[in-house]
N, C-alpha and C positions, 0 to 999 in steps of 0.2 A: 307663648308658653301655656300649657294646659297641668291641669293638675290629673294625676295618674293612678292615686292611693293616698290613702289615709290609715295608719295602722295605730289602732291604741294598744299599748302596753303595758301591761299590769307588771311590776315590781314588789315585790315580799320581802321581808325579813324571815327568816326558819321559824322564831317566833315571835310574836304579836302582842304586849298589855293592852291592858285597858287604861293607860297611862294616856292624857293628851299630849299626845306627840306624833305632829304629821310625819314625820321623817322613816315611819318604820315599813310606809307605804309608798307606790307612787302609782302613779299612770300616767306615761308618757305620749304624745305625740308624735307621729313622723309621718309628718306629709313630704311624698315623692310628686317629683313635677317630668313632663316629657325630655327638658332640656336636661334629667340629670341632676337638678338641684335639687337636694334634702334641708326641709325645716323639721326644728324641733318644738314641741311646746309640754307644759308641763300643765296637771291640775292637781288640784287640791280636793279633793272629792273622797266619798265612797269609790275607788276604785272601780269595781266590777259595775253599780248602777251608772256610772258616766259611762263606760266602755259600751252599756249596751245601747244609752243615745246614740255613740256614735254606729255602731252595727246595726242597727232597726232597719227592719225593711218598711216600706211605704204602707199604710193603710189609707188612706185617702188624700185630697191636697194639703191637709197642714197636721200630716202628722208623719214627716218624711226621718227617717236615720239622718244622722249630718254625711257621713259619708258620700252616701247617694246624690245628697244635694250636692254636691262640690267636685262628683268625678266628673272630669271633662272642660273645665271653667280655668274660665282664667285668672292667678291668683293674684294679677295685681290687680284687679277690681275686689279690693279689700272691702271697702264700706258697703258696695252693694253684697259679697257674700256675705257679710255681718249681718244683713236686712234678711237677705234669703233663708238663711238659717232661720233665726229670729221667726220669720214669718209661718217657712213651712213645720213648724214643731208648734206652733200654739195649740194644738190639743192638749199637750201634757209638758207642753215648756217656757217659757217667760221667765221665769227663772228654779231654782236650785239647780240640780243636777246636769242638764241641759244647759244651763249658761254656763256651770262648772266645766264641760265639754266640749261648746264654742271657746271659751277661756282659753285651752289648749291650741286646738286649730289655729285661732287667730296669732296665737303669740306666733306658730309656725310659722304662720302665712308670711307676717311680718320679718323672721329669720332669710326666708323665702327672696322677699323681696329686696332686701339688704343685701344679701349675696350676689344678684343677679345689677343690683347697679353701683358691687364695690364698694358699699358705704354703711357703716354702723349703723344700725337701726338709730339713735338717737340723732342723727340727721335727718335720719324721714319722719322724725317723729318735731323739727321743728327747732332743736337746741343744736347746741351744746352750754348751757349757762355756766357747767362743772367739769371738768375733767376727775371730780373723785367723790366720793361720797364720805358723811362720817361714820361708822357704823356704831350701832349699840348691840351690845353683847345680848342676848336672848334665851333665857334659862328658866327652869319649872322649877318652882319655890322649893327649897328643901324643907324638911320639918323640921329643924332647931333653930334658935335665933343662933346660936354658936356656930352651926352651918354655913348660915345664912352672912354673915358678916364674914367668914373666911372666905366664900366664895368673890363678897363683892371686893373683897381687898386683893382677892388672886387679880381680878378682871384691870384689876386699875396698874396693877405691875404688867398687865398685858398690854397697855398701853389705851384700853376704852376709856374714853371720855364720856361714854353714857351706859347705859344698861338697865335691863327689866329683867326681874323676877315677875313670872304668874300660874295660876292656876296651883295642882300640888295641892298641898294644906290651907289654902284663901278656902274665905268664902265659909265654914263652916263656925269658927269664934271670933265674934268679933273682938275680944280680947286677946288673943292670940296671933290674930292679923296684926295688929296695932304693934305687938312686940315684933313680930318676924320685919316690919316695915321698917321698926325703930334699928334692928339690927343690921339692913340691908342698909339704912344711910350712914349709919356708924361705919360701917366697912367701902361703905361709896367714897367718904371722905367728899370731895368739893364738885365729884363726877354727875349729870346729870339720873336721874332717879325716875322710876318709871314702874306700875303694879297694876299688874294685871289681876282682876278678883275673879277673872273665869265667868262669867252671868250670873254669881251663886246670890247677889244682896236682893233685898227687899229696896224702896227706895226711900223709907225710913232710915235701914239697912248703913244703905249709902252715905247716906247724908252724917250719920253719926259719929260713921267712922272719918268720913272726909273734914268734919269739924274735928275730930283728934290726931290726925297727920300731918296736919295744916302744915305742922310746923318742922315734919322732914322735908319739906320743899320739893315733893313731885313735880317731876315735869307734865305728867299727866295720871291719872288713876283711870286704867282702861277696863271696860268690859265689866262694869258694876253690877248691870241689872240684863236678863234676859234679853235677846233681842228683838221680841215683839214688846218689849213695854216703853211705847212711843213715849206714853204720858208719863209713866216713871221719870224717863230722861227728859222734860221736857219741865217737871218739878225739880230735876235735880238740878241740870244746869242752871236754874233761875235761883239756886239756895247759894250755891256752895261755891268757895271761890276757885278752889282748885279745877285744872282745865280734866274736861273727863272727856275722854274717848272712846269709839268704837267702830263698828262697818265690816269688820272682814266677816259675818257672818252675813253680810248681804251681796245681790246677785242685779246686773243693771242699773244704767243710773237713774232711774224713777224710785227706788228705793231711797237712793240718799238722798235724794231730794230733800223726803222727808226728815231724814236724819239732820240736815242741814237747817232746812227752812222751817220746822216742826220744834223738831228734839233742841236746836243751836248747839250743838255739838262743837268744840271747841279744836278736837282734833280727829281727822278723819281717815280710817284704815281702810280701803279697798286693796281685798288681795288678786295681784292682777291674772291667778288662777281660779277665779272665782265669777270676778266681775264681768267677762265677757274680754276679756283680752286687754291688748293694749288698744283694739280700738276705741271700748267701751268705756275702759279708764279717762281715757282723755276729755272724754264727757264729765264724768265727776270732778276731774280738776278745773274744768270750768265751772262748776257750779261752786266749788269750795272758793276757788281766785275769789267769784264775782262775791261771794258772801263775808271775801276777809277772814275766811280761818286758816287751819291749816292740813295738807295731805301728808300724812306718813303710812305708804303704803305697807300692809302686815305679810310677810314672808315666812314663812318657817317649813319650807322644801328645800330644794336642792338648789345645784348651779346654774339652775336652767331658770327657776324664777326668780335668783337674784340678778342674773343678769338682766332679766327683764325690768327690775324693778330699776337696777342701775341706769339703764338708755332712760326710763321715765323720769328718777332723778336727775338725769341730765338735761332733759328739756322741758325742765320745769324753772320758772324762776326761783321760787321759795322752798322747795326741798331739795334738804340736803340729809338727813336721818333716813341711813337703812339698818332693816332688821336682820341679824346676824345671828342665827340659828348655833348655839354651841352644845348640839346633844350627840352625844357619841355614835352617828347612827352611819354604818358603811356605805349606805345608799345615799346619803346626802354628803357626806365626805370624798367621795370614791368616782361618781358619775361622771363626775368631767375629766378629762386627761389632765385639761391643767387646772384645776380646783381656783374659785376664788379665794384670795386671802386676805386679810387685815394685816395691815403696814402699819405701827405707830398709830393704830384707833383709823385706819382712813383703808379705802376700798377704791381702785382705782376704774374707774366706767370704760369697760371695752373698747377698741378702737378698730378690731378687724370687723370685717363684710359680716353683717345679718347681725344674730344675737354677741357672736365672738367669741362662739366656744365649740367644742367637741365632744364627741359623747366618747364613753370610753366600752367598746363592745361586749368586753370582757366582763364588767360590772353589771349589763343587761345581760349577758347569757347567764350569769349566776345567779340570778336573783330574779329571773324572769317565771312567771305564773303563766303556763300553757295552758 
């Protein structure tokens, strides 16, 4: 089997905020092979700067398009095309955007490969320890605490057992944080609790508010402090008792390392459209296993990378928490023919050949960016 094309595709909404909300974009993957078999992968990126990693033509040996690298090749030699990539882009890749772009491929490749020997990617990837996931609800802070407590009392009659508010209104009073948190666990009631502050704290910041929430029982306070402030996190972890989390803004597993071995980060978000695939991921779950914390991969696209995130949660021992995107966005509702759904708080992990889903054509012709 040879691989034939690689096509990135840009996905739009008519219109676009400045709201953080991946869903109003996408850039998809579809890698074609000789025998016929279509993968799909998904990223998380600037749309248009990932497309054009993959489009680049050749300027010397290590600054190749990914495309070019990979017409011709055979796609079950996964981990050496991971290396190949990787290798011929070190001029202007190692990570951001360029790993956000292998991220896609790779997830393909692995759709690819699942197809072709009948078997759900969470086989070849080493599990199944779960046939289902738990999901938590996944939602951007509203501005009232009156909001904010309706919301988390709707989530708990929908059946979630966990959920996060972030970004939105965090991050700018730390008084105001404090109420909208107090609001969210009022309305949580005994459901697991989770706050994202978007990078806006100081790690003063941090610490003051984390000594005042103590006592809404977070499961974790994610995304405190910027993502280059190693040492930030590295004071905070050592203050505060509540666990703090972070990682979907980084790209290869050399990066968490540090997060891991540096910062002790207590909970660890690789999004597997970011990180370099599901090959690259499986790396960081090693270093999280061997360190005794824990991985909960960060989601907030479509069907295409919750299902990826599902096969990982399946062949992992200790995850069980996926993130459940609930922003009204047609592109992330719409993509799959048959949409994941949450049953009673739980998400059941694929079972057919490859990722285990369909794209639905009709939703990329409307919304596709020529």
């Amino acid at each position: 089997m040879k691989i034939t094309q690689i096509e990135p595709i840009i996905l739009r909404l008519p219109q676009v905020t400045e709201d953080i909300d991946g869903t109003q974009d996408d850039l998809l993957i579809r890698v074609e092979t000789d025998e016929g078999l279509v993968g799909w992968g998904e990223v998380d990126s600037s749309p248009e700067v990932a497309r054009a990693a993959v489009e680049a033509h050749a300027s010397h040996g290590i600054a190749h398009g990914l495309r070019e690298i990979l017409i011709g090749r055979d796609p079950f030699d996964i981990e050496q095309l991971w290396d190949l990539m990787y290798r011929k882009t070190f001029y202007f890749g190692r990570q951001g955007p360029v790993l956000h772009a292998m991220s896609g491929i790779d997830i393909a490749l692995w759709d690819i490969l699942g197809k072709a020997i009948n078997k759900p990617v969470h086989k070849l990837l080493g599990g199944s320890y779960r046939t289902q996931a738990r999901a938590y609800a996944s939602v951007l802070m509203p501005q009232t605490p009156a909001a904010v407590e309706r919301l988390a009392r709707e989530q708990v009659a929908q059946g979630y057992t966990a959920m996060k508010f972030g970004w939105g209104p965090l991050g700018s009073n730390e008084d105001r944080d404090v109420e909208l948190i107090a609001a969210a666990r009022s309305g949580a009631g005994d459901a697991e609790l989770m706050i994202d502050i978007g990078q806006k704290y100081t790690v003063k910041q941090a610490i003051r508010v984390a000594e005042r929430i103590e006592k809404y029982r977070l499961n974790w306070l994610e995304e405190p402090l910027p993502p280059d402030d190693f040492e930030g996190y590295k004071r905070l972890t050592a203050t505060v008792p509540i666990n703090i989390a972070a990682g979907e803004a980084e790209s290869g597993h050399r990066a968490f390392r540090r997060l891991i071995e540096e910062c002790r980060l207590d909970v660890i978000q690789p999004d597997i459209s970011r990180v370099g695939g599901l090959t690259e991921v499986r790396k960081v779950a090693t270093l999280v296993e061997d360190a005794n914390a824990r991985l909960v991969p960060h989601a907030f696209k479509t069907g295409i990378l919750l299902s990826a995130c599902l096969h990982l949660i399946a062949a992992l021992p200790k995850t069980e928490l996926l993130e459940y995107s609930l922003t009204n966005s047609p592109i992330r509702n719409d993509l799959l023919l048959q949409p994941i759904r949450v049953v009673q708080g739980y998400v059941q992990v694929p079972e057919k050949p490859g990722l285990g889903i369909e794209i639905n054509p009709e939703v990329v012709a409307r919304y596709r960016v020529v």
